[in-house]
N, C-alpha and C positions, 0 to 999 in steps of 0.2 A: 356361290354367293351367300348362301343361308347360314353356312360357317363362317364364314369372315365378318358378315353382319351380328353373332353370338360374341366373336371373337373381340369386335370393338364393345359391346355390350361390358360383355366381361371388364375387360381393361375402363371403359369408364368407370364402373363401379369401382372397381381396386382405387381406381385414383381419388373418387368422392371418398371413400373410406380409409384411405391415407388423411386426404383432408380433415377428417371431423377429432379421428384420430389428433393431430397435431392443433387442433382446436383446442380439447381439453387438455393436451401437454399445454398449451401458453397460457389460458388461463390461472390454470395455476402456477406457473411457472411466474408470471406476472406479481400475484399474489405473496406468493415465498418470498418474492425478490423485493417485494415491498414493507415486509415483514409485518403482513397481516397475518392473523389466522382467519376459520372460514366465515367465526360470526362476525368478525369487525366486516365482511366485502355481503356478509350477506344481508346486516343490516344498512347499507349503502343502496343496495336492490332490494329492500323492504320485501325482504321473502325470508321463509325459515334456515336455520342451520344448515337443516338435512337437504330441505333442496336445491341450496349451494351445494352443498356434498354431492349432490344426484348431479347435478350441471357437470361439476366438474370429473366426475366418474365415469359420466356417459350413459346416467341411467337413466336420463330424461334430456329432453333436445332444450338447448339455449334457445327462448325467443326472441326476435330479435331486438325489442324494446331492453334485453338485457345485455345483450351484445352492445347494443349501442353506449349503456349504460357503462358499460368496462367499458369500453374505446375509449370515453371520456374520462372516465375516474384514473386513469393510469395514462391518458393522453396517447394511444397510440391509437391508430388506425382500423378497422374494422375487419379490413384488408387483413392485418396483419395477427388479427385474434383469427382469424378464418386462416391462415397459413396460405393466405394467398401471395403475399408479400414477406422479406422478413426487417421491414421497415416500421 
């Protein structure tokens, strides 16, 4: 039982880490497609260059006031910047 319970353990994490992973792919992916660069979306989120750079790199976690922020600015879904969705 102690195996199988590390086993689902594991496999969750993989799966949050796929997730966060294709977080910062649509972020930017959003971005490019919108034909920003990083300072035009990161004076949008009144934050510096670099940590738009860092968001979208994965050096630092999106909060979610920021996330919301993109949903809105690009009109999609929160869902769908989180790779929960691909709507």
């Amino acid at each position: 039982m102690q195996l199988l319970h590390k086993c689902q353990y594991a496999s969750f994490a993989y799966c949050n880490m796929v997730l966060v992973i294709i977080m910062y792919e649509r972020i930017k992916a959003l971005r490019e497609d919108n034909d920003l660069n990083q300072k035009d979306i990161a004076d949008v989120l009144n934050v510096s260059q670099s940590t738009y750079s860092r968001y979208e790199s994965g050096f630092l976690d999106v909060p979610t006031e920021v996330l919301i922020a993109l949903s809105k600015h690009y009109g999609v879904s929160v869902d769908y910047i989180l790779g929960l969705t691909d709507k």
